[in-house]
C-alpha positions in Angstrom: 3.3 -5.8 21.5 6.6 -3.9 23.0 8.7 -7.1 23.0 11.8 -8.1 21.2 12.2 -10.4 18.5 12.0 -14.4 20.0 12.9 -17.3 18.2 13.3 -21.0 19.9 15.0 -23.6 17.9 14.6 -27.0 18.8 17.4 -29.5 17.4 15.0 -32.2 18.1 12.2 -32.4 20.6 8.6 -31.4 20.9 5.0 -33.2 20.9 6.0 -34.8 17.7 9.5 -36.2 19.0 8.6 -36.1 22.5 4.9 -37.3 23.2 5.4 -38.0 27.0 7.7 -34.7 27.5 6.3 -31.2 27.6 9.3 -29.6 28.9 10.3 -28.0 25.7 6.8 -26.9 24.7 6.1 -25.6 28.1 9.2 -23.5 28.3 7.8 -21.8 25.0 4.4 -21.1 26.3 5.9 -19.9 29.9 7.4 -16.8 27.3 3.8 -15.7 26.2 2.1 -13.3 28.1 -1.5 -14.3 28.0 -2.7 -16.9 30.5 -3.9 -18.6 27.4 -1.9 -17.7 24.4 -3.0 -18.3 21.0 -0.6 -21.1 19.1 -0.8 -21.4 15.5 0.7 -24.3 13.8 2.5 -24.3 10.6 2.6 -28.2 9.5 4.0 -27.0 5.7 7.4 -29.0 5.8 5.2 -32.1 6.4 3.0 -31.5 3.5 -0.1 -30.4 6.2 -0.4 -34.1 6.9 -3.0 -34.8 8.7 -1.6 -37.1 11.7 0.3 -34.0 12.5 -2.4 -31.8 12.7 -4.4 -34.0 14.9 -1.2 -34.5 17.0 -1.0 -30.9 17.5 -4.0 -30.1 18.5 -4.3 -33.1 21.1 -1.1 -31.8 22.6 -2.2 -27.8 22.6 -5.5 -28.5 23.9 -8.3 -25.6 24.0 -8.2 -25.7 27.4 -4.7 -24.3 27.9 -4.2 -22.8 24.3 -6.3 -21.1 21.9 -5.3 -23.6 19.0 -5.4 -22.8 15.2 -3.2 -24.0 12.0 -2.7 -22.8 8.7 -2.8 -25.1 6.1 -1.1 -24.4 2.4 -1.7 -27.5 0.7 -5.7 -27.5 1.5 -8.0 -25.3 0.3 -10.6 -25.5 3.1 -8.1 -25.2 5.8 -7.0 -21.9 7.9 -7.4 -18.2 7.9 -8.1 -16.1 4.6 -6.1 -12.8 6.0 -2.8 -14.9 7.1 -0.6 -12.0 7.7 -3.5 -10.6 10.4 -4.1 -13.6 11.8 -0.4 -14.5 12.3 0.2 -10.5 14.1 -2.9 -11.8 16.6 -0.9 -15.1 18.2 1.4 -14.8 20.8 3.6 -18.4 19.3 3.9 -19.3 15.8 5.3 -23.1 15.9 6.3 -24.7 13.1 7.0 -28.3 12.5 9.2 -30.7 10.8 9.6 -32.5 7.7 11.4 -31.0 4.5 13.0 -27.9 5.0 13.3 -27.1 0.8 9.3 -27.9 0.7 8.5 -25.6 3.9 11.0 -22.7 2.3 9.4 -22.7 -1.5 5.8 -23.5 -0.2 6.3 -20.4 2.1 8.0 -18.0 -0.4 5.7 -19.1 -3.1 2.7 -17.6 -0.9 4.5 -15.0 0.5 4.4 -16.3 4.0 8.3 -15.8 4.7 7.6 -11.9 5.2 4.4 -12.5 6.4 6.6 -14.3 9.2 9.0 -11.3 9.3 6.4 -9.3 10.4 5.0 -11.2 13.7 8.3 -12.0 14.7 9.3 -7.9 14.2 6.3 -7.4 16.4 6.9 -9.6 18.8 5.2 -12.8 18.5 7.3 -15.9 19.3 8.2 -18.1 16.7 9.5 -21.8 17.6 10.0 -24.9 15.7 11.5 -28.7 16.0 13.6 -29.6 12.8 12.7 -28.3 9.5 10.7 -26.0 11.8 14.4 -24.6 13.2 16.6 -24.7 10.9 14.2 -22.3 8.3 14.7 -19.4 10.9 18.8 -19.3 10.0 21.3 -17.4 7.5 22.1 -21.3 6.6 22.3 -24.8 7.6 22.2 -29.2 6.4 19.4 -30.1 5.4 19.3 -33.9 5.6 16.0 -35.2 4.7 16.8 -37.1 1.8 19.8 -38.9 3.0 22.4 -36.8 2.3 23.5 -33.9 3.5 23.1 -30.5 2.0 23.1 -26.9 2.6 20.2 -24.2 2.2 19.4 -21.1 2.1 17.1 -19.9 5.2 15.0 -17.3 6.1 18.1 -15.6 7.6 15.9 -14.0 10.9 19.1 -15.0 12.3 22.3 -14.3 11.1 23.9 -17.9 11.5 24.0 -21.5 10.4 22.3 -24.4 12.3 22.3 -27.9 12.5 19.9 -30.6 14.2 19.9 -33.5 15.2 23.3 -33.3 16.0 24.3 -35.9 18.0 21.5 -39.0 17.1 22.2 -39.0 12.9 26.0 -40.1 12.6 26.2 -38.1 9.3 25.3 -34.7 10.3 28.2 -33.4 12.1 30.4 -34.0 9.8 28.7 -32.7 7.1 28.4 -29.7 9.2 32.0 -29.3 9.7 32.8 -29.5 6.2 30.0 -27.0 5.0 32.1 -24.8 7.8 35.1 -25.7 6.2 34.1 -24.6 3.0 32.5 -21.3 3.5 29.3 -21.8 5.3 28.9 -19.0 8.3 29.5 -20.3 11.9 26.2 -21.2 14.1 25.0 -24.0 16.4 24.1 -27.6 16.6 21.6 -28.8 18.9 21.1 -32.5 19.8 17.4 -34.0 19.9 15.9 -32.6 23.5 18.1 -29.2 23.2 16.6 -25.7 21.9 18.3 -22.5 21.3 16.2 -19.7 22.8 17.5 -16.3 21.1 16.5 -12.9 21.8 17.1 -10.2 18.7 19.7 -12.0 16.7 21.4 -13.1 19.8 21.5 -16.6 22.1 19.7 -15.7 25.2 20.0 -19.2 26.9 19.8 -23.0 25.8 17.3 -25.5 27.6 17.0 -28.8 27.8 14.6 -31.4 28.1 16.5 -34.5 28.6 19.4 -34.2 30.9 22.0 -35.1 28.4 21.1 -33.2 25.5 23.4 -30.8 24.5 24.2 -27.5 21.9 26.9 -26.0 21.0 28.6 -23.0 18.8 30.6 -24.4 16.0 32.7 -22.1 13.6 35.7 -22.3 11.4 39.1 -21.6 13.0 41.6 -21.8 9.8 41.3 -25.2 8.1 39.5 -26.9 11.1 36.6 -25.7 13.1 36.1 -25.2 16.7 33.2 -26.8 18.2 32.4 -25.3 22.1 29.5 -27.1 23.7 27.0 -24.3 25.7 25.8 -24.0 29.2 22.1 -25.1 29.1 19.6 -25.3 31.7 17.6 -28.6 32.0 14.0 -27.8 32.3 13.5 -30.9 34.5 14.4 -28.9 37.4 10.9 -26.7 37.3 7.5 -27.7 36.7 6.2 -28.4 33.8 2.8 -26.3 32.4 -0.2 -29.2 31.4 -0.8 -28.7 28.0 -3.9 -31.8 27.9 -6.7 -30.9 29.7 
């Protein structure tokens, strides 16, 4: 496809969070270059539950998208030739739910490199939650109450942490994860999404005014927490994603 590596990470946002806003979604099919890109869903960190699936599809209508999902928990459900089906979209979006399910389910199938591969080539991978933090070096995982760290994909070379600023226990379990070893990265609150091209942050965007992200590090024995400029996607139209 000629393009760089794209990776969108929302902290929180999305048809699944966000049912009456399509800014966040719309800014990551604005990126494709088809008029009518082809989206495949990846609902593994949810256990392919079936609310989700329907949810996604009502959102990414045929009509706008050329729609498909690949389910690993069904045997009836998605393509037989992932890897070829996954180099043939032009977004990969992946949703939330267990981040430790999503990684083993994925790794047990072989769907991590499988992932490598589109996103080498150029298709655009994005994902609310589980479906961000899996991208990263490292992060909290918090879906069971506490929080713990993981061990990501590692696309990108960092740690991250969502949610940031609407669960009262994840920044500073972040902090301390920093403190204790844990490579620096970014937070993104619910309604932010870090848009990186390569390994790099090309820009943050924002669907709610006053979301926000930021790069947090270690500096010594505390750590150093800047927030980033962002760009609220309110200010341009939206793309209709029902038909």
């Amino acid at each position: 496809m000629g393009r760089r590596p794209q990776i969108v990470a929302y902290g929180g946002g999305g048809f699944s969070m966000e049912p009456g806003n399509p800014l966040l979604d719309s800014y990551v099919l604005s990126l494709c270059r088809r008029k009518k890109p082809r989206v495949c869903f990846f609902p593994s960190a949810s256990g392919d539950a079936d609310h989700y699936v329907v949810r996604f599809y009502r959102h990414f209508s045929s009509a706008v998208c050329d729609p498909s999902h690949i389910s690993l928990f069904r045997r009836d459900c998605g393509p037989g030739a992932v890897r070829e089906h996954l180099l043939k979209q032009d977004l990969i979006y992946v949703g939330g739910g267990s981040i430790l399910s999503l990684l083993g389910v994925w790794r047990a199938h072989g769907i991590d490199e499988d992932l490598r591969a589109a996103w080498r080539s150029g298709v655009i991978l994005c994902g609310v939650s589980a479906g961000s933090l899996c991208w990263f070096a490292s992060g909290l995982t918090a879906y069971h109450r506490d929080a713990k760290p993981y061990a990501g994909l590692g696309f990108l070379p960092h740690s991250n942490a969502v949610h940031y600023e609407e669960e009262s226990t994840r920044r500073p379990a972040y902090h301390a994860a920093l403190r204790d070893g844990m490579p620096g990265g970014y937070a993104a609150s619910d309604g932010a999404a870090l848009h990186f091209v390569g390994k790099d942050l090309h820009r943050v965007v924002l669907s709610r005014p006053d979301a926000r992200a930021y790069r947090v590090e270690a500096a010594g024995e505390g750590v150093v927490e800047r927030p980033l400029e962002a760009t609220y996607l309110g200010e341009r139209p939206p793309i209709a994603l029902a038909a």
